[in-house]
Each structure stands twice: as C-alpha cells, then as structure tokens.
LOMAR-460974 format. One line per field, with one value per residue (C-alpha): residue in one letter; x, y negated, z negated. Coordinates in pm, 1 decimal, padded with zeros to 6 digits. Each point is the difference from the previous one (the first is absolute). Layout:
# LOMAR-460974
code (A;...) .
xx (X;...) .
yy (Y;...) .
zz (Z;...) .
//
This chain:
# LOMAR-460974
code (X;X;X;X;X;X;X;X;X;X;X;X;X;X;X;X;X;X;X;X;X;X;X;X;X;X;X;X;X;X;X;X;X;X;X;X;X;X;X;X;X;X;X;X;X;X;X;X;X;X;X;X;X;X;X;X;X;X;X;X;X;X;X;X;X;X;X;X;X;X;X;X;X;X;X;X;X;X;X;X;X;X;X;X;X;X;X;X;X;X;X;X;X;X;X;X;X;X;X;X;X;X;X;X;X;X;X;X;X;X;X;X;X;X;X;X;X;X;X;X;X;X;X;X;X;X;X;X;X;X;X;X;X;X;X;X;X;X;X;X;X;X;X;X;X;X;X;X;X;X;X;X;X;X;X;X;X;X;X;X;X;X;X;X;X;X;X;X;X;X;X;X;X;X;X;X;X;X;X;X;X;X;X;X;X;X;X;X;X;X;X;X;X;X;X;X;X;X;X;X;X;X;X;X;X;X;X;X;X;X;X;X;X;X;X;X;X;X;X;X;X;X;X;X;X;X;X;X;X;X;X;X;X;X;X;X;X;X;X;X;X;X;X;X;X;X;X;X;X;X;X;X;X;X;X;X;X;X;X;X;X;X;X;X;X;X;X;X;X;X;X;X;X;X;X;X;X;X;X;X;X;X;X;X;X;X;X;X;X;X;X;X;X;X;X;X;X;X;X;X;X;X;X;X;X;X;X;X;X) .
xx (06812.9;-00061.4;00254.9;-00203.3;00030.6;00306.9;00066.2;00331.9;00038.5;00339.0;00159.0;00310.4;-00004.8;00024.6;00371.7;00140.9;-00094.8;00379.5;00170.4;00362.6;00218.0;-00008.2;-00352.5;-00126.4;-00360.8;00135.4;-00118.1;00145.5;-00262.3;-00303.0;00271.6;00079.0;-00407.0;-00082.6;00333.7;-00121.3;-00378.8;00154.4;00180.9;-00214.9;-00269.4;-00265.7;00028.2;-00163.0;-00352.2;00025.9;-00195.0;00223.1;-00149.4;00170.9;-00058.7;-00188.0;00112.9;-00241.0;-00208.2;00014.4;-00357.8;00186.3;00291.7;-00176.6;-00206.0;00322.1;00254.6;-00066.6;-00046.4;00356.6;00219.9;-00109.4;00083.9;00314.6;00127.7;-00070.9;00147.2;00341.0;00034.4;00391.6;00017.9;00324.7;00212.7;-00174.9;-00206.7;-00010.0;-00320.6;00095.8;00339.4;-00089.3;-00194.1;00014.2;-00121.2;00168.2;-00192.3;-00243.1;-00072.8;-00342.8;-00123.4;00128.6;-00173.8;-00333.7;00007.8;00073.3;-00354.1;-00161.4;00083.6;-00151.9;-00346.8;00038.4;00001.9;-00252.2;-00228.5;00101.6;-00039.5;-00352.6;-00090.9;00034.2;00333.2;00153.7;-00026.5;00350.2;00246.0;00376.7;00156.2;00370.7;00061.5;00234.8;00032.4;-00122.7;-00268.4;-00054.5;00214.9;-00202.7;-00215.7;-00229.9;00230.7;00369.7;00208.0;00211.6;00154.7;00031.1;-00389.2;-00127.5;-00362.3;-00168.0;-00160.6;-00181.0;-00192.2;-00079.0;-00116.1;-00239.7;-00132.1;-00050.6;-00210.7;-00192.7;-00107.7;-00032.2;-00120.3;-00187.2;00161.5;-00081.2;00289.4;00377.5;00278.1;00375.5;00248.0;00346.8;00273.8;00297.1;00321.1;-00102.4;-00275.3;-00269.3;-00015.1;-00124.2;-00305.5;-00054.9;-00017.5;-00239.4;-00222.8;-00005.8;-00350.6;-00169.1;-00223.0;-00105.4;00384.4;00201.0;00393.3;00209.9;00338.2;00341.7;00306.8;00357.0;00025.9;00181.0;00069.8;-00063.1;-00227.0;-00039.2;-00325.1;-00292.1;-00077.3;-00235.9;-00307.8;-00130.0;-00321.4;-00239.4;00037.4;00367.3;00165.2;00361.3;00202.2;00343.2;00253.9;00384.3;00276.5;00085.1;-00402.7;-00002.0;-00274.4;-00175.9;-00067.8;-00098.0;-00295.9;-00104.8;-00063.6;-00201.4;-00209.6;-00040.0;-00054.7;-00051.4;-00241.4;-00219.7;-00058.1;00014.4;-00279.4;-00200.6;00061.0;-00154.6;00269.7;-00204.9;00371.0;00305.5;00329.5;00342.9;00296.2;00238.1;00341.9;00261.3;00268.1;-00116.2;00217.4;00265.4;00235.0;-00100.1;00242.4;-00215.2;-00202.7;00102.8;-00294.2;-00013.7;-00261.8;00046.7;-00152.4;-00278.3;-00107.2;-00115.1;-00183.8;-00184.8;-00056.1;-00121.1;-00206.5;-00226.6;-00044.0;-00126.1;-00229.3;-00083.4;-00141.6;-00169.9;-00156.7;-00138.3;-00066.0;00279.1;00329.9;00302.6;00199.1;00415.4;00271.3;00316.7;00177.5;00383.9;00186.2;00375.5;00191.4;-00066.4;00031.2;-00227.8;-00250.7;-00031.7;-00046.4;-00262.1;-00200.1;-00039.9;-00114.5;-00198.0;-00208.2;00007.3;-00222.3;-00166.8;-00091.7;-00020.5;00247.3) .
yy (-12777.0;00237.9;00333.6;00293.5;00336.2;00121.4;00370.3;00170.3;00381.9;00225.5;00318.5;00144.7;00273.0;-00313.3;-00045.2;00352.4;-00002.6;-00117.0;00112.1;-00043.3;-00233.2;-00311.6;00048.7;-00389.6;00191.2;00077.0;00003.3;-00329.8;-00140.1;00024.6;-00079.5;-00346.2;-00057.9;00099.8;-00199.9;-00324.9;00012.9;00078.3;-00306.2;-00244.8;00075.2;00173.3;00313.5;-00144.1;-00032.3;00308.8;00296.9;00291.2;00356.6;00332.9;00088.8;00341.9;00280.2;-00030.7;00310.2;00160.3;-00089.4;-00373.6;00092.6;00206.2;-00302.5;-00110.1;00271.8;00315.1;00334.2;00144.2;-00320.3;00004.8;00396.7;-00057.5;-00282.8;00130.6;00382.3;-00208.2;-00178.5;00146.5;00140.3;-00206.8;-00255.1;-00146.1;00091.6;-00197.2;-00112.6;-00239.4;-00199.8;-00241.0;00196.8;00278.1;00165.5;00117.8;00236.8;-00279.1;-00195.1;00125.4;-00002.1;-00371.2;00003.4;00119.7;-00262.5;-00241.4;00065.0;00090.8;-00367.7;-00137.8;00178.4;-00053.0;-00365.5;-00026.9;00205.7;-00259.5;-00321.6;00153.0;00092.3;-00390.0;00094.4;-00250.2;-00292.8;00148.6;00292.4;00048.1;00338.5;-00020.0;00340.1;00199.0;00141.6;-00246.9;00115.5;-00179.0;00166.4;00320.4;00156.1;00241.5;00317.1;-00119.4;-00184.7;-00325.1;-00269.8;00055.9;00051.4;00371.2;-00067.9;-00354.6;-00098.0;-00310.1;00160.5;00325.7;-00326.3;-00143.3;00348.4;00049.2;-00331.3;00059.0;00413.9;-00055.3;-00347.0;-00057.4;-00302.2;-00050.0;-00309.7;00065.4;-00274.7;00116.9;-00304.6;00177.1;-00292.6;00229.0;-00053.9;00330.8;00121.5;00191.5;00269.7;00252.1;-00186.3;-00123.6;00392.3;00136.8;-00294.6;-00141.1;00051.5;00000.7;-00362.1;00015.2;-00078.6;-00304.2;00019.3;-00373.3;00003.1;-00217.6;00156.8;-00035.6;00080.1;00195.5;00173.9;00353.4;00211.8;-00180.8;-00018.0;-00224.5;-00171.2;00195.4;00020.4;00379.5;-00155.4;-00332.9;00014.9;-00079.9;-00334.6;-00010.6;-00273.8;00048.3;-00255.6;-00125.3;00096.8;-00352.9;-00085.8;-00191.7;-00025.5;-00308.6;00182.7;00257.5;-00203.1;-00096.4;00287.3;00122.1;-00290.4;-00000.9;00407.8;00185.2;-00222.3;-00080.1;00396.4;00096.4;-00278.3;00152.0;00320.0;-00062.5;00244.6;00178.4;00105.0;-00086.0;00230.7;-00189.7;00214.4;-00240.4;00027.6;-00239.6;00069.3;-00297.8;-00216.8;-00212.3;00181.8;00334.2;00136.3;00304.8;-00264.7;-00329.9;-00202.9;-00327.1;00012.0;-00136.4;00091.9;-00304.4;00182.6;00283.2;-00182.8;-00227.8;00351.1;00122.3;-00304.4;00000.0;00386.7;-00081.1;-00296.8;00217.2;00293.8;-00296.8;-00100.0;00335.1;00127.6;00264.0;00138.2;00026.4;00313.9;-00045.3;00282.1;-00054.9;00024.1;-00076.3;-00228.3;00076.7;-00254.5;00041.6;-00373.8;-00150.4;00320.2;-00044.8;-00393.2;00090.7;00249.8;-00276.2;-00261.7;00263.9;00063.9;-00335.5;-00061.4;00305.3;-00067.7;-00421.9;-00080.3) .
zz (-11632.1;-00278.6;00007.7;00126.8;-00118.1;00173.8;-00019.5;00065.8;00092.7;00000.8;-00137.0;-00116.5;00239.5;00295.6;-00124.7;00001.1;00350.9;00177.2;00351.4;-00040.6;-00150.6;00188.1;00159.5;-00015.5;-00097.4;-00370.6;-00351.9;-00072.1;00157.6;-00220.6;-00282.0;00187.8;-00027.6;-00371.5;-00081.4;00203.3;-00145.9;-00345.3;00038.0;00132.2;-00241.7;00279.4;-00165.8;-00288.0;00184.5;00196.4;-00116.1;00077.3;00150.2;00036.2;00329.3;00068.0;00272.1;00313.0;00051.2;00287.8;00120.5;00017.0;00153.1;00252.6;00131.0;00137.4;00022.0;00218.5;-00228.5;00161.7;-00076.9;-00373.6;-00038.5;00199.0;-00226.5;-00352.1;00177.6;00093.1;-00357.9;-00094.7;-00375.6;00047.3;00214.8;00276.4;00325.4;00321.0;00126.3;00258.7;00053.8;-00270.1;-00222.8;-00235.2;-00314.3;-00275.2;-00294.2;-00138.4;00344.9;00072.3;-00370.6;00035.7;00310.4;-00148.7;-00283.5;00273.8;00233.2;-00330.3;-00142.0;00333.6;-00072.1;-00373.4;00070.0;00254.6;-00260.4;-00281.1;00164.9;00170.7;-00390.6;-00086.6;-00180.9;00152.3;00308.0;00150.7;-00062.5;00082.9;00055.8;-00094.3;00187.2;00203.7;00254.0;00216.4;00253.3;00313.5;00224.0;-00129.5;00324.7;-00029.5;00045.4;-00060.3;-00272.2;00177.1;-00130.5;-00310.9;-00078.2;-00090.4;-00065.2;00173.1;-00335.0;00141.9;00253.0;-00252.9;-00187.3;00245.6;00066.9;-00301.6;-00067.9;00244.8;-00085.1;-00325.7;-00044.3;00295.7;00140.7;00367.5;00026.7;-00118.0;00087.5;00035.9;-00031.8;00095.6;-00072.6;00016.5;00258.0;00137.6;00199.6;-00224.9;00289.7;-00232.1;-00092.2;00367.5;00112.2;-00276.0;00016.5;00338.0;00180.2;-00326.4;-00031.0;-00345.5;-00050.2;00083.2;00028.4;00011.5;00028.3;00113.3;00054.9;00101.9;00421.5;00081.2;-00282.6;-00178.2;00068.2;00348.1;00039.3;00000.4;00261.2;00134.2;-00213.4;-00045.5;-00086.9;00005.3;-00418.8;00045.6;00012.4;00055.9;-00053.8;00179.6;-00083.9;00076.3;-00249.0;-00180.0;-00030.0;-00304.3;-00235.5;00080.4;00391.8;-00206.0;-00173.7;00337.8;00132.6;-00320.1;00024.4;00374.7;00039.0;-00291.8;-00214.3;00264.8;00088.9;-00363.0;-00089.8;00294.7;-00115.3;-00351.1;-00210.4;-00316.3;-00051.5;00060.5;00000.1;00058.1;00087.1;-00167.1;00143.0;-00073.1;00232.0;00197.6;-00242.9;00107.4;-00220.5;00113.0;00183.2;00149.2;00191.6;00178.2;-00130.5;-00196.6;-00232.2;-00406.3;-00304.3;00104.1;00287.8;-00164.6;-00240.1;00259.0;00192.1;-00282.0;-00122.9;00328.3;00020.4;-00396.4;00125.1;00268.0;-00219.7;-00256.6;00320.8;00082.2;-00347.7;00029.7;-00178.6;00043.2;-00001.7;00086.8;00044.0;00025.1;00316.0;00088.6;-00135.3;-00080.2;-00096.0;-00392.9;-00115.8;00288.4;-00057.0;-00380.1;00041.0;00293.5;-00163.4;-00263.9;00213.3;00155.1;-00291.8;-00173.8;00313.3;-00023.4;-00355.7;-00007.4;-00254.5) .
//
C-alpha cells in the first residue's frame, strides 16, 4: 500500500500545561512520542501543523457559555488551581487547552481540504472526560466532540464516527453527544473502572463496550469485529474521530488491560479500511496513555497504521 499523506498537529503551549509533580498526565508525554517517531523514522513522512486556538463559536457547540467564562476566570497567574480531585490548571492550562480543541478542528478542516487522508493531534490536555459544564479527569475542553461538531457546522457532514479505545470511559463525549444521530460514538472500556459509568447508554448513537480487567488484546479484536465494524459499516462514517487513549496497554499501570503495540495498529488498520471503504478521513487525538515507553512505541504503531508505512 502506498503511504498516504499523514498529517500531525501539536503546540508548544500543550507542554507548559502540568498539574503537579508526579501527575501521570505530564509533559513527558508528548516528549516520549516525538522521541519514538523521531526514532523509528515516522516522523520523516509526517507533515507537521501548529495547532490553532479554537474559537469560541467551536467551543461553544460543546461547552455551555458559563463553564468556558468560569475556566479561563479561574486560570492562577501562578501555582496551581483545583478543578476536580485529579485535575488542575496551572497559568498556561487553558491556552494549552485551546490549542488542544483548536488542533481537533484544524485537522478535521485539513483532512476535509484534501490535505491529507488522516491527521494525528499530539495534544494535551486530554478531553474525554470533558462534559459540557465541568472539567474531570484530567480533560478541560472535550476536543473530539468540539471536533465532530465542528465537522458537521462547518462542513456539512450529516455522518461522524467516534472510535474511543481508551481504558477509561469517554463520559464527556457520551454527555454532549448522546441523542444526537448524525453522530456515532464506539467505545470499550475497563469495568469497573473510572469514571464509572457506561453501561447505560444516554442515547441510541452510543455503543459501549464494557469489559473485565485482564481482557487481552486478541478479545479485544473480537469484539471490534463482532460490534463496532458491523454498526460503523452501517453507519457509513464521512468522518471518523478516534479518541486514542493508550492506557489500555498491558504495561499501563493506570488501567488493568492487556493490549500491545499490535493491537493498536490492527485497531487502527480496520478503522483506516473502514474510512477507505466509506470514502472518509481520519482525524485522531490523543487520549491517555501514561506509561511513557509503551505510549511513545503506541503512538507509533498508531500512526504507522494511520499513515501505511
């Protein structure tokens, strides 16, 4: 298969966002990624974006009005600011936060332009434990579903896939979007587990995987095949987002999962086949993921799929 033209979005500002020494959601992370593609030689085909700040027409599509002023009114001039048990800000978290959403529309714009057949957004924060009016889990701004929003106000798209592969419940995603059928949300996750919830569908458009701690990663292809592909090919994506978390690893030790570095490429390989299929892109934001070795080598396999090479 010829390499297709893979792009990659991130900014500065996405690393000067940290909560604490010792927070597993740190810095190092993106560092473990650029380090891993540097090394393997996938940088090399990647055409590399800075990401934009969202506007707050995008954000707003999302986020309620009061939750936006509230966040960017409790941003400290130093130190840090709680926003829930796991999460705070410190003086550049919702400027990283902005770049974050805004590299989530910038891709969706880019790949939608022909720019590209797939996008990556090496970002942080994360985003799917973002709801509508409160910061959780470490996620300020959900940057997926300001994403499909976004694809679908501005570009018109009347069919937008979500793939959520992270340990964790996307939540956040789940309560803006539920209810709304022009949108399609598949995920697995580790049950029970953070943010506990899940098993009860808020809407027909979600499909929730629950599974056991200790699933391992060939279960995990099973159930793809046997749950999501089948709705997704009904569905008949003209995009699809991934909220690429890769906490799931076996070497994660925020999750109990067993997937490998193989799992996330086959994941990724059918979601690609998928969009082929459908004559859609591809549009990926990172997630979790905190173990740094396993995450850099991940990401890599990630979008060595992503970008067939």
């Amino acid at each position: 298969m010829e390499p297709m033209a893979t792009l990659i979005f991130t900014h500065p500002a996405c690393k000067q966002h940290e909560m604490g020494a010792g927070h597993p959601e740190c810095p190092a992370r993106l560092d473990a990624i650029s380090d891993q593609l540097l090394a393997s030689g996938v940088a090399a085909h990647l055409l590399e974006r800075e990401a934009p700040r969202a506007t707050q027409e995008a954000l707003l599509r999302v986020h309620t009005a009061e939750y936006l002023a509230s966040l960017a009114a409790r941003a400290p001039s130093q130190g840090y600011v709680e926003l829930d048990p796991d999460t705070a800000m410190n003086p550049y978290s919702y400027v990283a936060a902005l770049h974050a959403a805004g590299a989530a529309v910038a891709a969706v714009d880019a790949v939608l332009a022909g720019e590209g057949e797939a996008a990556f957004c090496a970002v942080r924060p994360p985003g799917h434990h973002a709801c509508p009016d409160r910061a959780m889990g470490f996620c300020l701004l959900n940057n997926v579903a300001i994403a499909a929003r976004h694809a679908i106000a501005r570009h018109g798209l009347e069919r937008v896939a979500i793939v959520d592969f992270d340990v964790h419940h996307g939540n956040g995603t789940e309560a803006a979007l539920a209810g709304d059928e022009r949108i399609l949300m598949c995920g697995f996750f580790q049950h029970p587990f953070y943010p506990f919830s899940g098993l009860e569908p808020l809407g027909s458009n979600m499909l929730n995987e629950p599974v056991a701690a200790y699933t391992e990663g060939s279960a995990i292809r099973d159930l793809v095949s046997s749950k999501w592909m089948p709705r997704l090919d009904a569905f008949r994506p003209q995009l699809v987002l991934v909220s690429a978390g890769f906490d799931a690893h076996r070497e994660d030790d925020l999750g109990r999962l067993g997937l490998v570095e193989a799992d996330y490429a086959w994941m990724t390989e059918q979601l690609s086949e998928l969009a082929r299929r459908h004559g859609a892109r591809v549009v990926s934001c990172l997630e979790g993921g905190y173990n740094l070795s396993a995450l850099g080598r991940s990401v890599t396999a990630h979008i060595r799929a992503l970008a067939g090479i």
